[in-house]
NUPAVEX-375551 format. One record per residue (C-alpha): x, y, z. Coordinates in steps of 0.5 Angstrom, whole numbers, plus 2048, in hexadecimal, padded with zeros to 3 digits. Example, Ala and Ser with C-alpha at 12.3 -4.5 7.8 and 13.67 -1.06 7.14 Angstrom:
8197F781081B7FE80E
// end
This chain:
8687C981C8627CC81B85E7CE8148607D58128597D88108577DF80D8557E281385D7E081685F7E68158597EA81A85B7E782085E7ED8228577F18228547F382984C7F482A8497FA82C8477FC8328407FB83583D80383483C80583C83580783D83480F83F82D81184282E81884082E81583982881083B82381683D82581A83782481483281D81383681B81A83681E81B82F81981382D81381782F81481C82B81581882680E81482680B81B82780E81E82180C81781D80681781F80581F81E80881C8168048168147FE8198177FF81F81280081A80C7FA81680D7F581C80E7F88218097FE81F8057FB81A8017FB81C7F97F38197F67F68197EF7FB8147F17F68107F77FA80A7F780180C7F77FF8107FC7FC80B80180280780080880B80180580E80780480780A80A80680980C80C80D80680A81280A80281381180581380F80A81880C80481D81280181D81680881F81180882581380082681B80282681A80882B81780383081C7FF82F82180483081E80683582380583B82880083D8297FC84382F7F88438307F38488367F384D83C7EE84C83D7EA8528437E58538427DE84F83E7D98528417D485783C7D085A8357CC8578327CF85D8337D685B82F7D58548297D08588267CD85D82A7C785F8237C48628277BF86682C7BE8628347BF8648377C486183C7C485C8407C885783D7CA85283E7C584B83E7CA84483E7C883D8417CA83683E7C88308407CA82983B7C982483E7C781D83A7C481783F7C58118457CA81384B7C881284D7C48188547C98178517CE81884C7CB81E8537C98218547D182384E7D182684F7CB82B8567CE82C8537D582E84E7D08338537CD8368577D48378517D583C8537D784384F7D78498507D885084E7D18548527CC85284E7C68558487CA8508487C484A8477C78448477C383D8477C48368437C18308437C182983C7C082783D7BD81F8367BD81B83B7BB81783C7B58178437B58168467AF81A84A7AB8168447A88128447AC80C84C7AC8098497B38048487B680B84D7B980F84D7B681684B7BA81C84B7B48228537B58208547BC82184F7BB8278537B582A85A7B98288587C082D8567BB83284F7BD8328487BA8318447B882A83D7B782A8397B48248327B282282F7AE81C82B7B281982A7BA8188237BB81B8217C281E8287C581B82D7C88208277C88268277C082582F7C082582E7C582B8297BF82E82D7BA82D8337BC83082E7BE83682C7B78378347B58378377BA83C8357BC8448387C48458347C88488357CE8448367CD83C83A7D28378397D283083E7D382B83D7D38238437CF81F8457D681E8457D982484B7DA82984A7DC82F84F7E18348537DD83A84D7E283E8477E083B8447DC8418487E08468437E584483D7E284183B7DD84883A7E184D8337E384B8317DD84C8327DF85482A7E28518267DB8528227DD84D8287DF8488267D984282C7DC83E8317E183C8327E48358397E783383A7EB82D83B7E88268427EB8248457EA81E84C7EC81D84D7EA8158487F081384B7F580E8507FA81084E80180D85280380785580980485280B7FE85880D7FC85B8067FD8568037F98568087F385D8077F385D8007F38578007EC85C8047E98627FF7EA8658057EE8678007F586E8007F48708057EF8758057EC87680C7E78768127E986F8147E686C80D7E88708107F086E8187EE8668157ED8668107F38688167F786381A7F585D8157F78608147FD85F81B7FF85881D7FC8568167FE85A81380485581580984F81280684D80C8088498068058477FF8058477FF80D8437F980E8417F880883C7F28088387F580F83B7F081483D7F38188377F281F8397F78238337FC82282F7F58248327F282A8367F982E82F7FE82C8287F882B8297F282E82D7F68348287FA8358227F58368257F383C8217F983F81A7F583D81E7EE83E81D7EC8368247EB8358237E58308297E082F82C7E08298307D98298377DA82983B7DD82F8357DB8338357D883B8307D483D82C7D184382B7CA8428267CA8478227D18438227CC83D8207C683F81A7C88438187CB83C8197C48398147C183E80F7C683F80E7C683780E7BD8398097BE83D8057C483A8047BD8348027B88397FE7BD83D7F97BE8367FA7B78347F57B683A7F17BC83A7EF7BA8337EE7B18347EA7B483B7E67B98357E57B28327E37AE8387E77AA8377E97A683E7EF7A68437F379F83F7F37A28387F67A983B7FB7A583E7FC7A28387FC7A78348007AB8388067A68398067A58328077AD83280D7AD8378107A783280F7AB82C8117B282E8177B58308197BA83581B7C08318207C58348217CB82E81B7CB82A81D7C782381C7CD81E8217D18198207D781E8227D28258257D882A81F7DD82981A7D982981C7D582F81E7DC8328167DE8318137D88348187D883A8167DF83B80F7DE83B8107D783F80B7DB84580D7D584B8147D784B8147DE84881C7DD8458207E38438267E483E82B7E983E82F7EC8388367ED83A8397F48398417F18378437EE8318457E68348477E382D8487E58268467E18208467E18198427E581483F7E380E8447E580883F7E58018387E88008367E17FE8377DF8068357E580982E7E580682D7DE80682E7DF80E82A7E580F8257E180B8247DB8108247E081581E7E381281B7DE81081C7DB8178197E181A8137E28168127DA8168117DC81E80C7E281C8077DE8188087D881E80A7DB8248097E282480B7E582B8067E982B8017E482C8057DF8308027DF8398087E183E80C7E683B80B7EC83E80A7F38398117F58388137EE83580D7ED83180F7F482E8167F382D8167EC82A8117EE8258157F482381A7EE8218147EC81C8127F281B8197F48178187EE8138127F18108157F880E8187F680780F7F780680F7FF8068177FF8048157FD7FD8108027FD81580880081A8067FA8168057F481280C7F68168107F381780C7ED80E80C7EC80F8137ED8148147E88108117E28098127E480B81A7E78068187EC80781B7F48058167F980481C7FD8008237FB8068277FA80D8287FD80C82D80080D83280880682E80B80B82780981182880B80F82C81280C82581481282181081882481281882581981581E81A81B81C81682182081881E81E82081E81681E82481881B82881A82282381582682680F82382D81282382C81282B82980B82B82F80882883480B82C83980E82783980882383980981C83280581883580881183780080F8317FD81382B80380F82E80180982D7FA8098267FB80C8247FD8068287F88018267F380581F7F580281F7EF7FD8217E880081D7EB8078177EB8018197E47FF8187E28078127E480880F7E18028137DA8038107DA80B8087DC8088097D680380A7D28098117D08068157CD80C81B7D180F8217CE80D8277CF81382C7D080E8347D08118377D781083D7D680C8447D680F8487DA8098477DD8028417DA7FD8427DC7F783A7DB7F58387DF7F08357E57F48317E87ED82A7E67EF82B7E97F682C7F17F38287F07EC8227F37EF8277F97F382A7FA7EB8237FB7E98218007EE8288047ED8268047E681F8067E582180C7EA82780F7E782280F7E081C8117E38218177E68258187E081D8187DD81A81D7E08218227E181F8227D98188247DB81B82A7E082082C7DA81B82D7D68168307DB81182B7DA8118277E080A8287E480E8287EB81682A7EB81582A7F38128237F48188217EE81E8247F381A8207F981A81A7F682281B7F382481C7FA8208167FC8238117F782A8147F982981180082680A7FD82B8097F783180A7FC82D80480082C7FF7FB8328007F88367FD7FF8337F67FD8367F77F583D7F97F883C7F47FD83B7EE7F88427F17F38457F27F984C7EF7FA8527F07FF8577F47FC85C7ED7FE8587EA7F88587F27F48617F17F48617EA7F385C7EB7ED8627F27EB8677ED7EB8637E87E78627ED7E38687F27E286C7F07DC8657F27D88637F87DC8687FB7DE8698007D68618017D98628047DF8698087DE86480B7D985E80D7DE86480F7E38678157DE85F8167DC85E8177E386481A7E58648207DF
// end
């Protein structure tokens, strides 16, 4: 029997659909992201040439610079949304000879590999993950398809403290790969196991993700395209956070669940109407990746950049190793070039050269902490065989989210110091073999990880405002708000079109509140600190979360006391700028409503854990809250 886990109680939950594409939406969104760049152009044009206020130089030439920077990464996601290209689903894939040359060889069915990476998860919980595998179906019955745990874990039987993975391997009747050592993270692990197995084409799937009977049925086709490297599914969380009615969650803070005196009935009641109908903590910790995979990464299939993003991911062995090989070569190759430089005759470089071959190893994914995009890069680039990847439009698999700040930040951290790490070592933009539409594209990946630099600035602009009485601009006056508003109120539509009508209120507030960790990022990456891949926890941690939102506290609060500060001012008529103070105000409203996400997130508990606490509770609380019922109620 299997172990029950927090998420049993979701398995009902179906995926979304794939949004269909419209070419009617497309042209409008094309038409619309012109305007967009015109009218923003227009915008920042004017704000450098006449807006900037001489009596607050500084503060001027900052905030426009950020606007400037802000307004480039509009540009960079217009061309990313630009259009989309999906590829046509053919039937699964049978032959070796329908995804290469057999180059003399015979013909055969083709040889798949399943490989769940695990390092630490609980082995139970990996369990539900090699069942789903196992579940699989595929057409062919002579196509041999083989699943294995990869366990960078070690957790063989060695180590009684440890739970024993080979075990629960041995007991599915699947395969259990291990190593001796952990080099190159998840890349290593994925290297070993590489070197261990034969299948032509390979999935990767996480400890934690469960893929649906159809994943390969769907996904293998596309390789029927020989120059197809890989295929990416969308990442679908299915344990997020279901919305709540305010109602519920009010009437749950005043004890009033399960009302029992007529008041306590009468006061619930009352909620339930003036409050049933709003909804809140949908997703509360910005899980969920839809905007990412369905809208983004789909959509850059139109300039083959699609990157892979590790789990739910199929590979051609053949893409992999060739890339492994070229890199092998590539060493050897300047090896020789430089004892050539040296005059050095033919038995050193040979000698040189086989030590080389000794010493080094062939590396398939690149050993970093961000492996699948970085591998991505260099195989787009790879000019010899041109390879191609596609992000699959269906949801294939589904996977758990992260269930506490703590966890989510420390893996949207990896993410960006990977991302960034590649930026100061790699940047796409320099690399030879990829065409403009990649370079483009990856770099707006890297580019995202840059905005907390002119975020900062937007959220402590009100804030100098307030206390220094200072505009960053001339006045708020017609001339500003003929450029601003229009530029705004069309971005606005644009970016609506581009997204398909799916909703990017969670994923804007956390772009923001993420201001601070991504800092710490780009600092760590700066001070050269080596990226560490830190696996994402499968469950609740319950680290303390106050580092992470201090600096939101302190932000909210140096605003709502520079607001109330200068509303004194206003009151009492000696406010020099009574327009630039309604400005700012409505500009604090939107930020405040942004930082505060990350500081709900961080207090934020299941209303599971909200009546288990209530029962705890009860025999203290329950005078307390009949008295805020009868309160409420009168």
């Amino acid at each position: 029997m299997k172990k029950e886990f927090y998420f049993n109680k979701f398995e009902d939950r179906k995926p979304y659909p794939a949004i269909p594409s419209n070419k009617y939406r497309e042209l409008l969104f094309q038409f619309m992201g012109i305007l967009t760049i015109a009218l923003g152009i227009a915008y920042i044009s004017w704000r450098w040439k006449h807006s900037l206020n001489p009596d607050a130089m500084v503060f001027s030439i900052m905030l426009v610079t950020a606007e400037t920077l802000s307004f480039f990464s509009t540009i960079m996601i217009i061309i990313n949304f630009w259009a989309n290209k999906d590829p046509e689903i053919t039937a699964p894939v049978h032959y070796l000879s329908e995804i290469e040359d057999l180059q003399g060889r015979h013909d055969r069915p083709i040889r798949i590999d399943v490989f769940i990476a695990s390092y630490n998860e609980d082995v139970e919980l990996v369990r539900y993950s090699i069942i789903d595998a196992k579940n699989l179906k595929y057409p062919y019955p002579d196509v041999e398809i083989k699943i294995y745990v990869l366990d960078d874990g070690r957790r063989d039987g060695r180590d009684p403290k440890k739970e024993n993975m080979k075990i629960v391997a041995e007991q599915e009747g699947v395969f259990y790969l291990i190593r001796e050592h952990n080099e190159g993270y998840k890349a290593g692990n994925l290297k070993n196991a590489l070197e261990h197995t034969n299948g032509d084409i390979f999935a990767i799937l996480d400890a934690d993700t469960r893929p649906f009977p159809d994943f390969l049925n769907h996904t293998t086709g596309y390789f029927k395209n020989r120059k197809m490297a890989w295929v990416q599914t969308p990442q679908w969380f299915y344990d997020t956070t279901a919305p709540q009615s305010l109602s519920s969650v009010i009437n749950s803070k005043l004890g009033l669940s399960k009302p029992k005196s007529f008041v306590a009935k009468k006061t619930a009641g009352l909620m339930n109407v003036l409050f049933g109908k709003i909804e809140i903590n949908e997703d509360i910790f910005g899980n969920d990746p839809r905007l990412f995979y369905d809208v983004i990464l789909r959509k850059r299939n139109f300039f083959n950049a699609a990157f892979c993003c590790g789990a739910g991911s199929v590979h051609r062995r053949e893409a992999i190793m060739s890339l492994a090989v070229k890199d092998f070569a590539d060493k050897i190759r300047n090896l020789r070039t430089d004892m050539l430089s040296k005059k050095r005759n033919i038995e050193e470089i040979a000698h040189e050269t086989t030590a080389l071959m000794k010493k080094e190893d062939i590396i398939p994914f690149k050993f970093h902490a961000s492996e699948d995009i970085y591998t991505s890069i260099m195989l787009h680039a790879d000019k010899e065989n041109r390879w191609e990847s596609v992000q699959h439009a269906g949801v294939e698999c589904k996977m758990l989210s992260t269930q506490d700040l703590d966890s989510w930040i420390k893996q949207h951290q990896r993410y960006a110091e990977g991302s960034l790490d590649i930026a100061f070592k790699d940047n796409p933009m320099f690399i030879k073999g990829l065409s403009l539409g990649q370079r483009i594209c990856y770099f707006s990946t890297i580019w995202s990880y840059f905005a907390p630099l002119w975020i900062l600035i937007f959220l402590l602009s009100p804030v100098i405002f307030f206390f220094t009485l200072e505009l960053p601009v001339k006045a708020y006056s017609f001339e500003f708000f003929k450029y601003f508003l229009p530029f705004q109120i069309i971005n606005t539509i644009t970016m609506l079109l581009g997204c398909w009508g799916i909703s990017t209120k969670r994923g804007d507030q956390y772009y923001i509140s993420s201001f601070w960790f991504m800092i710490l990022s780009l600092v760590s990456v700066i001070r050269g600190k080596k990226v560490v891949f830190n696996v994402t926890p499968k469950g609740k941690s319950f680290a303390k979360n106050t580092p992470h939102i201090l600096p939101h506290i302190i932000i909210i609060a140096l605003t709502v006391i520079g607001i109330a500060f200068n509303a004194v001012l206003v009151a009492i008529h000696k406010h020099p700028t009574p327009s630039g103070f309604a400005a700012n105000s409505f500009w604090c409203i939107f930020n405040i409503i942004s930082l505060s996400i990350m500081i709900r997130a961080a207090y934020w508990k299941p209303a599971e854990e909200e009546v288990e606490e209530e029962v705890a509770l009860a025999p203290h609380s329950a005078p307390v809250t009949e008295h805020v019922a009868e309160t409420l109620a009168k």
